[in-house]
C-alpha positions as CSV (number, residue, x, y, z in Angstrom):
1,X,70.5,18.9,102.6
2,X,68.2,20.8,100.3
3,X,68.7,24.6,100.2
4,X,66.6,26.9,98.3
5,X,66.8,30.0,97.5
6,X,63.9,32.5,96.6
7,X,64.6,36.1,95.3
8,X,62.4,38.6,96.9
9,X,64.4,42.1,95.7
10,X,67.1,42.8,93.5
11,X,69.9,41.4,96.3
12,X,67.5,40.1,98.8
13,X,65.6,36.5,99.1
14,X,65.0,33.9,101.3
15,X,67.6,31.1,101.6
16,X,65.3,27.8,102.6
17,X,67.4,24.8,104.0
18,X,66.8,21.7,106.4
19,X,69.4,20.0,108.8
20,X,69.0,16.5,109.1
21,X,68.6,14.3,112.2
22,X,72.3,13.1,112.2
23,X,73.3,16.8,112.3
24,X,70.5,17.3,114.8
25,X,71.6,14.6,117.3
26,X,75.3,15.9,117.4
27,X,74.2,19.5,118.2
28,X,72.0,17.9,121.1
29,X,75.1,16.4,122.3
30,X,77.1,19.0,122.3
31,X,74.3,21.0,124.2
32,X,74.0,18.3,126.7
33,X,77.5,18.2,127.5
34,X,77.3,22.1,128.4
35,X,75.0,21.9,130.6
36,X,75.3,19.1,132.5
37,X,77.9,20.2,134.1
38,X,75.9,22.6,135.7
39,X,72.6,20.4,137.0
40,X,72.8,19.4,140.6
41,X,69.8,16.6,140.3
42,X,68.9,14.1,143.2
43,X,70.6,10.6,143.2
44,X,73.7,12.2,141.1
45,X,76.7,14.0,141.6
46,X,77.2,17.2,140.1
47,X,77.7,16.7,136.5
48,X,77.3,13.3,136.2
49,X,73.0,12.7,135.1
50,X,72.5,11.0,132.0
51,X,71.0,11.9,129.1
52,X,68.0,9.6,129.7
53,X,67.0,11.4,133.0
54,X,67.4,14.9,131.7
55,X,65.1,14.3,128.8
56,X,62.4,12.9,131.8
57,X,63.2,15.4,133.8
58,X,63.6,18.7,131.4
59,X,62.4,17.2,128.0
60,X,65.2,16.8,124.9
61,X,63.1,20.3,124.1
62,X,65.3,22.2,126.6
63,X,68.4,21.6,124.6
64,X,67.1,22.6,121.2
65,X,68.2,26.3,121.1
66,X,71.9,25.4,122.1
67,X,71.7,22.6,119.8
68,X,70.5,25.1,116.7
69,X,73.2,27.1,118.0
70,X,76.1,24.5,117.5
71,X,75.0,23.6,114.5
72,X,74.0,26.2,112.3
73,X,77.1,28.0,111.3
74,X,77.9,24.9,109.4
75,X,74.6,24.2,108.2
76,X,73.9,27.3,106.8
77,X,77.4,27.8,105.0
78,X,76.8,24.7,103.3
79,X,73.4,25.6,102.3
80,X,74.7,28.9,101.0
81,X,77.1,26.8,98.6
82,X,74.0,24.3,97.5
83,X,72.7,27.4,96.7
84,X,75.2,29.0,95.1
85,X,74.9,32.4,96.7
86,X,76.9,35.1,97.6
87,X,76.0,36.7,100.9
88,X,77.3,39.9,101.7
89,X,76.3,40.9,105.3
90,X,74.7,38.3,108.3
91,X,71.3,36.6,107.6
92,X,68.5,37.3,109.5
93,X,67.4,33.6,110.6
94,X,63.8,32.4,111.2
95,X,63.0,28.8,112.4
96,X,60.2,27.5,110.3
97,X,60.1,23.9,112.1
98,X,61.7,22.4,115.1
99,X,59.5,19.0,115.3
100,X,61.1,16.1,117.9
101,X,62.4,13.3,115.2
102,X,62.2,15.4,111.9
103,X,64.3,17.3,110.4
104,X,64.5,21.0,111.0
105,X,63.9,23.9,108.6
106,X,65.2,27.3,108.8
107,X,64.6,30.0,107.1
108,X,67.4,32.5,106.2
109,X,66.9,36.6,105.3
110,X,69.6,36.9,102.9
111,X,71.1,39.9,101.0
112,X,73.4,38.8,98.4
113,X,76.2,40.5,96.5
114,X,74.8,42.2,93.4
115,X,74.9,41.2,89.6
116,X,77.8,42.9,87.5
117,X,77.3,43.5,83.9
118,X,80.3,44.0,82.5
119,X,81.2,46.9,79.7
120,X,84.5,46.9,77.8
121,X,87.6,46.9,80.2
122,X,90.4,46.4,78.0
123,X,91.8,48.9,75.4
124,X,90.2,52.0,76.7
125,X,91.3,55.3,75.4
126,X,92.4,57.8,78.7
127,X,93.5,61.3,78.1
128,X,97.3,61.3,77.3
129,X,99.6,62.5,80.0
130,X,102.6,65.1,80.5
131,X,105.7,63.6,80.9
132,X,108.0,66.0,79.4
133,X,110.3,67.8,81.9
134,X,110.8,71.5,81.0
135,X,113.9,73.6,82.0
136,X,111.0,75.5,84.0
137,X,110.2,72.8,85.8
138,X,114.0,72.4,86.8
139,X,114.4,76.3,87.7
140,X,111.0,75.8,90.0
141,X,113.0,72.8,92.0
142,X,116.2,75.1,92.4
143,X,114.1,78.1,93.7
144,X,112.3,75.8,96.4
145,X,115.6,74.5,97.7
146,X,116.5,78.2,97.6
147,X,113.8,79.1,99.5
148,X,114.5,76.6,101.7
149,X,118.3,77.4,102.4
150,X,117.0,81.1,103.0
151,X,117.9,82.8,106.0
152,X,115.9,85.8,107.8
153,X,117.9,88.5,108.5
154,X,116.9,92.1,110.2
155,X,115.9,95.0,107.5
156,X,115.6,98.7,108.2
157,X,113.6,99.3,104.9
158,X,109.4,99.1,105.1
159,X,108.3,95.3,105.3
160,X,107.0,93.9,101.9
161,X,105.0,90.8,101.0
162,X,106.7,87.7,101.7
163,X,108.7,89.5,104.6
164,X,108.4,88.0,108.6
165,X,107.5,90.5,110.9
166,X,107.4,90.1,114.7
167,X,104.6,91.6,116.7
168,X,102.6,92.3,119.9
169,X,99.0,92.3,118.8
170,X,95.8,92.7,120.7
171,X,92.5,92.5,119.6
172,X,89.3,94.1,120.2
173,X,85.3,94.1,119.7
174,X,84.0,97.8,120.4
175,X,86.3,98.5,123.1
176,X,86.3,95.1,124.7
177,X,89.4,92.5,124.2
178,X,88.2,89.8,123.4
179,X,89.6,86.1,124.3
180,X,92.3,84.4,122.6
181,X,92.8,87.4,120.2
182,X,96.2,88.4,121.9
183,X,99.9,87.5,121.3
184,X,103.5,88.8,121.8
185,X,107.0,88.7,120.0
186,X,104.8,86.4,117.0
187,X,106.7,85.7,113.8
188,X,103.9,86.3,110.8
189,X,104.8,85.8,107.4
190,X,103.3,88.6,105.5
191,X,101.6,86.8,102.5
192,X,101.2,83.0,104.0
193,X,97.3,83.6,104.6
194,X,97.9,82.6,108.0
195,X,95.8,85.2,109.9
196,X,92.4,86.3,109.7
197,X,91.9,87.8,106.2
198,X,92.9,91.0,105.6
199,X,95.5,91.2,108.7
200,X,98.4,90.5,107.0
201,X,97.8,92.8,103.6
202,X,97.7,95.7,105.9
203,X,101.3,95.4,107.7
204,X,102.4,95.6,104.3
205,X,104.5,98.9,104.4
206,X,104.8,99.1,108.1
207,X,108.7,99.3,109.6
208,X,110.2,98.3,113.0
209,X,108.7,100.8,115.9
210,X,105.6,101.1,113.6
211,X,102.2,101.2,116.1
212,X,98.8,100.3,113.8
213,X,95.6,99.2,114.1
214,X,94.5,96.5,111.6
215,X,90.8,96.2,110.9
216,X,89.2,93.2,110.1
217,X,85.9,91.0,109.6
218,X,85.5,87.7,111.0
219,X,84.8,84.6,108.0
220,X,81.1,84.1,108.7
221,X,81.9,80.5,109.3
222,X,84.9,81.3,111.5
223,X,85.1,78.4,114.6
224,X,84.6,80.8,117.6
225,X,81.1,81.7,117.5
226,X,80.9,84.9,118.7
227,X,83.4,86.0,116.6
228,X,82.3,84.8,113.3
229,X,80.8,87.7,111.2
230,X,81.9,90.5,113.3
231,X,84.4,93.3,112.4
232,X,87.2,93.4,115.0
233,X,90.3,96.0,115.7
234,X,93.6,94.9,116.0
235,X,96.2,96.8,117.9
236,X,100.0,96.2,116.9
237,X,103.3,96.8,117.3
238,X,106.2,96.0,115.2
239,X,109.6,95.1,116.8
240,X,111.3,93.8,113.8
241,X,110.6,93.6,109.9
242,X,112.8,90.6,108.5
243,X,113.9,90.0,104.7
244,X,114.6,86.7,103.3
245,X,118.1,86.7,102.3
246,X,119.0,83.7,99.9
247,X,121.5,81.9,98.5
248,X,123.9,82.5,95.3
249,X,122.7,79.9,92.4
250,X,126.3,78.8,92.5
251,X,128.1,75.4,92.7
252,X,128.3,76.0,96.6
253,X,124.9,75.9,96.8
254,X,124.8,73.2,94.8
255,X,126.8,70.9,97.6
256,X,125.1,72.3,100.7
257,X,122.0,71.2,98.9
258,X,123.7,67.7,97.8
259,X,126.7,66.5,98.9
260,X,126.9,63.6,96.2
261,X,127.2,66.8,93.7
262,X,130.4,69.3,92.8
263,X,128.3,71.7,90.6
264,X,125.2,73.6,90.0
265,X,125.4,71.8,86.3
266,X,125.2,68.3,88.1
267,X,122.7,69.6,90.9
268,X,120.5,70.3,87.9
269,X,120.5,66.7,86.1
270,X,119.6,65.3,89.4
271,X,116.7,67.5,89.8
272,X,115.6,66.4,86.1
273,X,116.2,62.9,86.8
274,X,114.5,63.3,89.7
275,X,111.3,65.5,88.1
276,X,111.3,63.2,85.4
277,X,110.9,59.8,87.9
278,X,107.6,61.5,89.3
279,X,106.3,62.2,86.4
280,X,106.2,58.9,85.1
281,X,105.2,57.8,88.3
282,X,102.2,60.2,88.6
283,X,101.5,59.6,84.6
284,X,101.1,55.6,84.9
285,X,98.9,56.6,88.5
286,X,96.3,58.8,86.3
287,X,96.3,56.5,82.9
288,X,95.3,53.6,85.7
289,X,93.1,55.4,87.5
290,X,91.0,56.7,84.3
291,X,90.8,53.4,83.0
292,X,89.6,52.3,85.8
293,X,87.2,54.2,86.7
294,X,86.2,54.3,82.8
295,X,85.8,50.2,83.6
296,X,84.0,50.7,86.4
297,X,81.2,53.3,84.4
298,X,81.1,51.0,81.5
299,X,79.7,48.5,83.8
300,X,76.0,47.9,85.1
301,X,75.0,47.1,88.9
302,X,71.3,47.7,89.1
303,X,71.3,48.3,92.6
304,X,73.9,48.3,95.5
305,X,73.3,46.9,98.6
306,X,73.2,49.6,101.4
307,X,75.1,47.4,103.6
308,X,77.9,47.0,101.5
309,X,77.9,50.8,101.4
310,X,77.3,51.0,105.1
311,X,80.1,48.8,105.9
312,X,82.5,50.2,103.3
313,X,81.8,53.7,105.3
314,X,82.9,52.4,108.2
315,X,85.7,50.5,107.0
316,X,87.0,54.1,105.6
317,X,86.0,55.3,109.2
318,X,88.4,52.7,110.7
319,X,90.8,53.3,108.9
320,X,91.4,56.6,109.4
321,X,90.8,56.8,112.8
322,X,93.7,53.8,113.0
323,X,95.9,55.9,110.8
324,X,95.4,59.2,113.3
325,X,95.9,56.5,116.6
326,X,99.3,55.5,115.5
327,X,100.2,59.8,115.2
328,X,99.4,59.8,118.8
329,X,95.7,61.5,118.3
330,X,92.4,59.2,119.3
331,X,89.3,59.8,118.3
332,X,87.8,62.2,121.1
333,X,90.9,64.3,120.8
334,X,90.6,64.5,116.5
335,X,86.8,64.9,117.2
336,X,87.8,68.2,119.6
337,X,90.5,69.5,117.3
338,X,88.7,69.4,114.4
339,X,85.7,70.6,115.8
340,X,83.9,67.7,114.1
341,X,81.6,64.5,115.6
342,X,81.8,60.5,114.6
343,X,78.4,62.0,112.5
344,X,80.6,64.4,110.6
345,X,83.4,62.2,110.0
346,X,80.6,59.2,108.7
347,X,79.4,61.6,106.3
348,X,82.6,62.8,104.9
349,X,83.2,58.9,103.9
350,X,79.7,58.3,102.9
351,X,80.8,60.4,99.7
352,X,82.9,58.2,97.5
353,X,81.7,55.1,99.1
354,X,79.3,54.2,96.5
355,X,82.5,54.7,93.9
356,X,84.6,52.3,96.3
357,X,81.8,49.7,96.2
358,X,81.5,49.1,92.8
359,X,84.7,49.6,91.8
360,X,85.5,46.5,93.4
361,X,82.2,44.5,92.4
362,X,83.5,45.1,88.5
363,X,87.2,44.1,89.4
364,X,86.0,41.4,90.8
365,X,83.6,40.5,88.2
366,X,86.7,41.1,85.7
367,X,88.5,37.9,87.8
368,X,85.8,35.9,87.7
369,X,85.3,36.7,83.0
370,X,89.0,36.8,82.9
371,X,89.3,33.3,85.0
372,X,92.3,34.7,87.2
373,X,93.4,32.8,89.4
374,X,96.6,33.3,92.3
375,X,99.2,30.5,91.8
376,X,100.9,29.2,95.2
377,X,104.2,30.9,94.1
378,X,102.5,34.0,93.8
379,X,100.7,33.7,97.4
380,X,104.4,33.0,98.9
381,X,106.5,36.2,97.1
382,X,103.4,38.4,98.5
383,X,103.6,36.7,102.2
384,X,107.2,37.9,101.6
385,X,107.1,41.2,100.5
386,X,104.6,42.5,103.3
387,X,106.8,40.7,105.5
388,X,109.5,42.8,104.2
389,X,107.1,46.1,103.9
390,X,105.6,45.7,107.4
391,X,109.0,44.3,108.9
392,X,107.6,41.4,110.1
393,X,108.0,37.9,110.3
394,X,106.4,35.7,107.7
395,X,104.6,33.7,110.1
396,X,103.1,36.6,111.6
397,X,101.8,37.5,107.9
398,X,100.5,34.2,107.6
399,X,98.7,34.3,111.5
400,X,96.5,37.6,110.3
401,X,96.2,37.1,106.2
402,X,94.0,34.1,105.7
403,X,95.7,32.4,102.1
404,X,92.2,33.2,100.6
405,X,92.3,36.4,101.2
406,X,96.0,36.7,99.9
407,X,94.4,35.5,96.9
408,X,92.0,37.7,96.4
409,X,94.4,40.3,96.7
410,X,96.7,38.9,94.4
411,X,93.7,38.1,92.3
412,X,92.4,41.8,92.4
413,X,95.8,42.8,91.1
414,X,95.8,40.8,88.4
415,X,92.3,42.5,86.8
416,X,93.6,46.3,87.2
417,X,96.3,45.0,85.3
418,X,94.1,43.6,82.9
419,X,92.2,47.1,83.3
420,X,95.6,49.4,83.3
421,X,98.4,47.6,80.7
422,X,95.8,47.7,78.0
423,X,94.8,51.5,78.3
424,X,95.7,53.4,75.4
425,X,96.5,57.3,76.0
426,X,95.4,59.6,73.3
């Protein structure tokens, strides 16, 4: 075979390669054998002319697209190695010559994966990070568990911020009620920001028995329509006003909390281990994720492909959508409770695709300077370990991971490490 390849953009050209007779003639076999089976000719059973006949009969001609068919997946991957190309999305094929006895010459459309120009990657200086864990940050833990042991229990005195009241509520436009703007016995925290605007901050004050009306203007943006905008009148009634009542810092708390723990003294030094774990943790996520994207910057892509951008959307897309299938929620149902469309949701992606693209064109391109390269003892402990992540069995692993694409996972790894280890905070 003789492949050539023409550029005619930055990622585009035209990939020019011929498949020989030998290649040729299996194809028209295979074709042949398809078909026969279906010809009902005179003088034959079903299924059993010859060759000979159906090339007087139909001309060899007839076969030629099947046979193109059958044979040029292979042809064209090997012309794409001759060539030493890199496609990134399905070629658009055109058949220059089909001639009875020659060889035939395609023509292949090709967009290929773009040029990397690597900047520096190792040693980078990323802003240095907080790991220190303050007695504050300790005190901030033991109030949230406070919080969370807190019980509501009924007050006499006027309701403050932070306090749940439980109302009847009914709301108007003019004098009309309007739809959906009605409820009855509803817990509200005052404070959470989970009403309209406005609602909550003027309950503040108000005791049990109370009888209001809260005014309030609809967000402009607000979902129902003809709402949005509009000032509306809330009538209310309060049946209870309810104080959070929470627990003694004391060793007792310090056991309902943990029962591996006597006292509030040990309670703490968990909490600090604990604190200081996730810091470290989210320190060694940012130093990566500056260097990397510092790596990615310092490098040069002229121009990225929109399909790899278009797939990469949809990839994201797919993703998600898979992610909010397993919670029980398909995509019609997110689409209705979000108040979004597939156009919406395609957009929100579109964003940071670009960033996703390159960043892995650069690590790649890092494999490739640094010469990285997965070892078989490498491919087996990750077969194992998303065996073990996924709980399934290894075989299973192996049935959906190709081993070249374990590789270039592994292989993928091994630059951000490259990237990451040799970062430098400051």
């Amino acid at each position: 075979m003789t492949a050539k390849w023409e550029k005619t953009g930055t990622n585009d050209g035209v990939l020019t390669f011929s498949i020989a007779q030998e290649e040729i003639q299996k194809g028209l076999t295979t074709a042949f054998n398809r078909v026969k089976g279906n010809l009902n000719v005179p003088g034959f059973r079903k299924g059993k002319v010859s060759r000979t006949v159906f090339n007087r009969m139909y001309g060899e001609e007839a076969l030629y697209e099947d046979a193109l068919n059958a044979v040029l997946p292979e042809a064209y991957e090997a012309a794409v190695k001759e060539a030493g190309i890199d496609p990134v999305a399905q070629p658009k094929i055109d058949v220059e010559s089909m001639e009875k006895g020659k060889d035939w010459v395609i023509k292949a459309e090709v967009t290929v994966k773009p040029e990397v120009k690597l900047g520096e990657y190792k040693n980078l200086t990323v802003e240095k990070q907080d790991r220190e864990v303050t007695d504050a940050d300790v005190d901030a833990r033991l109030k949230r568990e406070q919080e969370q042991q807190a019980e509501l229990v009924i007050k006499e005195d006027a309701a403050v911020e932070g306090d749940t009241v439980v109302i009847d509520f009914e709301g108007f436009l003019g004098d009309e009620a309007f739809e959906g703007g009605k409820g009855e016995n509803y817990s509200l925290e005052l404070g959470s920001g989970s009403f309209i605007p406005g609602f909550e901050e003027q309950l503040v004050g108000k005791k049990a028995g109370d009888n209001t009306e809260v005014t309030v203007t609809f967000p402009e943006d607000y979902q129902a329509e003809d709402l949005a905008g509009k000032e509306a009148v809330f009538k209310v009634t309060v049946h209870e006003v309810k104080g959070k009542e929470v627990p003694e810092l004391d060793d007792e708390f310090a056991k309902d909390v943990d029962d591996s723990v006597e006292t509030l003294a040990e309670l703490k030094e968990k909490f600090r281990a604990e604190i200081q774990e996730n810091k470290e943790k989210a320190a060694k996520e940012a130093v990566e994720e500056a260097a990397i994207r510092q790596a990615v910057e310092n490098a040069e892509i002229v121009e990225l492909p929109h399909v790899m951008v278009h797939d990469e959307v949809h990839r994201a897309m797919d993703e998600f959508l898979n992610n909010m299938q397993r919670q029980g929620i398909n995509p019609e149902m997110y689409y209705q409770l979000t108040g979004s469309t597939e156009a919406d949701l395609h957009k929100q992606f579109e964003g940071e695709a670009d960033t996703r693209v390159k960043t892995n064109l650069v690590i790649e391109a890092i494999v490739a300077a640094e010469g990285l390269e997965a070892t078989e003892e490498e491919v087996e402990a990750e077969i194992k370990e998303l065996a073990e992540s996924y709980n399934m069995p290894e075989a299973q692993v192996r049935r959906v991971l190709t081993e070249d694409m374990l590789k270039h996972d592994i292989n993928m790894k091994k630059a951000v490490d490259v990237i990451t280890s040799t970062a430098v905070e400051a």
